[in-house]
N, C-alpha and C positions, 0 to 999 in steps of 0.2 A: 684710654685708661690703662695704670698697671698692676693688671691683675694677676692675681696665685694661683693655680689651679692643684690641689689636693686630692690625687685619685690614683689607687695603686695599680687600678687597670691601665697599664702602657697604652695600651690602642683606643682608650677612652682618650685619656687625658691626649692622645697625641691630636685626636679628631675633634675635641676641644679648642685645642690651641691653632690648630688648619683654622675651624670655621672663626673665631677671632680674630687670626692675625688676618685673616681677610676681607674685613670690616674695619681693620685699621687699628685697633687694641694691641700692644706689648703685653705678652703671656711669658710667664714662668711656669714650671710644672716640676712637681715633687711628688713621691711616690708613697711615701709612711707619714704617720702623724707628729712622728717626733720632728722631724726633721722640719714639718712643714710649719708647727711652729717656732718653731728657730726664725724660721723666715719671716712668719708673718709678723713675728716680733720686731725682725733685722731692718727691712725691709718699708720702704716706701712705698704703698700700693694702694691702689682705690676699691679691688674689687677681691675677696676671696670667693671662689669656689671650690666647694669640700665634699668628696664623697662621706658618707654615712660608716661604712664599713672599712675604715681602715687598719693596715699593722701598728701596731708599737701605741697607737692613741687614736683612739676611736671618734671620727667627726665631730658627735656631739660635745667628749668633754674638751676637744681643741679648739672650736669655737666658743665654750665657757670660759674656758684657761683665758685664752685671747681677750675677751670683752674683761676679763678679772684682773688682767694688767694692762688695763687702758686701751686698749685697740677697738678702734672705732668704725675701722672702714667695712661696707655693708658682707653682708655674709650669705652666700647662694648655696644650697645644699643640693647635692644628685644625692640621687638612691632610687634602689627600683622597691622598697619599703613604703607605698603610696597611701597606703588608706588616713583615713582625719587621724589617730592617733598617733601615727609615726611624724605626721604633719605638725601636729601641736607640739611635739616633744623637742622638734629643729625649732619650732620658734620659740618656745620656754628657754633653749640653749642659749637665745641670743643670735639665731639664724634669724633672715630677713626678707627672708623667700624659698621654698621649696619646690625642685622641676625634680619627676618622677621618668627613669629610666625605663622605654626608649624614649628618645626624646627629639621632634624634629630640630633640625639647626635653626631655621628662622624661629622657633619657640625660643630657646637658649641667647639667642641675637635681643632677641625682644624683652626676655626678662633682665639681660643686662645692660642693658639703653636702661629699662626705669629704673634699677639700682644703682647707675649710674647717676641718673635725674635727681632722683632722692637723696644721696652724697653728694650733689656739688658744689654743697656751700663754701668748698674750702677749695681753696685758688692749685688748682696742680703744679706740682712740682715741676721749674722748667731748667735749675740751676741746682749742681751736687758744687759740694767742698768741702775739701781737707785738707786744714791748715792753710798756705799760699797758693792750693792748688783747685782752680776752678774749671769745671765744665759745663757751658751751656748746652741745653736739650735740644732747644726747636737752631740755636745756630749751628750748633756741631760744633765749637770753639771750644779748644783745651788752652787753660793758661796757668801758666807756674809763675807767681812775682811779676804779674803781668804780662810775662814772654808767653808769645806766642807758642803755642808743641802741636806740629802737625802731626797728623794721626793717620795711620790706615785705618779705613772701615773694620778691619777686627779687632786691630789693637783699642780703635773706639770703642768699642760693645767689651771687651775685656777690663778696660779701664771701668768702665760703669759698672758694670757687675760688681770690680772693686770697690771704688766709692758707695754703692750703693748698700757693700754693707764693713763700711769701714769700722774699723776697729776689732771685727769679727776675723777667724779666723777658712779662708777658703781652701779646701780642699782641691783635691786635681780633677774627682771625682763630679763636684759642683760645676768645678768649669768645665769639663766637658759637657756636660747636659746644659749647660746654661749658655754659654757663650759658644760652642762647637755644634751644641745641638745633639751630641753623642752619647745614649746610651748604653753604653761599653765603651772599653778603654783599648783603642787601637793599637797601642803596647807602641805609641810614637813617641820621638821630643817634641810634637808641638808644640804645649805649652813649655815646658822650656825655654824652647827657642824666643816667643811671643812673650814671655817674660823678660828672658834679657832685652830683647828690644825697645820692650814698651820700659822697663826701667833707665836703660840707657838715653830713653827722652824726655823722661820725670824726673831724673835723680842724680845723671851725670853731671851735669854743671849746675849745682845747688849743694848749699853746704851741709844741708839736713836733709836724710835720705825717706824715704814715704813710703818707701816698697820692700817690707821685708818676707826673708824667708821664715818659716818656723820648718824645723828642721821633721822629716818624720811627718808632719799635718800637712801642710801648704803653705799659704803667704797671708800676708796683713797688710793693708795703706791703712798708716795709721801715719797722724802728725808726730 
């Protein structure tokens, strides 16, 4: 599954996204409520988990916001706020289960298998596109106008990050945490670099270009 994970404790959301990714789940993680709904909005995802106690927009009204403009996918709340009235209050929001901090990891494993069980009526996303330009999931196959565009493994994961919220605008900041995995900003060209490249295999020989800059922000695939 690909799921959000919403929790401004670093060392949470990090031990979070370890015990996931090693059960085989794609994790994203974002740190304030603002931002995190940006994403859950942007975003193609099967599972959100939300701490309770966030900056800038507090769990509960980020998963009301969410369920108020159409978002469907199930909703896991942490919080170490356990007793039945903080419980009732995550599922009045529109939460769909609530795990109380600490928490074992096969607990957290366990409760997102049946949320996952429970949302699966809708067939997972296994193909992004924008405009001419197609990427399969499970083949790993990128195609522009049909041609072929071989990919390194990062500039994969870079490209999809893109696609996955085109038309949005990505910061340098996003891609770090998201596609680097980096929490601070290593003061490097890498994405620079991994930009020109990966544009130069999208965009060089096509008449319409898909990879823009936004001068100041970051970049956009947009058709």
């Amino acid at each position: 599954m690909r799921i959000l994970v919403i929790e401004d404790d670093v060392e949470m959301a990090d031990f979070v996204q370890r015990v996931l990714n090693e059960v085989g789940h794609t994790v994203d993680t974002v740190h304030d409520g603002e931002s995190g709904l940006a994403l859950a909005r942007s975003m193609e995802i099967d599972l959100l988990i939300v701490d309770r106690m966030l900056p800038k927009k507090n769990g509960l009204d980020l998963v009301r916001e969410f369920r108020d403009s159409g978002g469907s996918a199930p909703a896991l709340f942490l919080s170490a706020l356990g007793d039945v009235d903080h419980r009732v209050e995550g599922l009045k929001a529109g939460g769909d289960d609530y795990l109380t901090k600490p928490f074992a990891p096969s607990e957290l494993v366990a409760r997102v298998d049946a949320l996952g069980r429970r949302g699966g009526s809708e067939a997972p996303v296994t193909t992004l596109k924008v405009g001419d330009l197609e990427m399969n999931l499970l083949s790993r196959m990128v195609t522009r106008d049909n041609e072929k565009i071989d990919l390194q493994p990062r500039e994969f994961r870079l490209l999809e990050f893109l696609m996955r919220n085109a038309g949005q605008v990505v910061t340098r900041t996003m891609l770090l945490e998201k596609v680097w995995d980096y929490h601070f900003d290593p003061q490097t060209n890498v994405i620079d670099v991994h930009i020109s490249r990966l544009r130069g295999k999208i965009d060089k020989d096509f008449d319409r270009p898909l990879l823009h800059t936004v001068r100041g922000a970051g970049y956009r695939l947009q058709a």
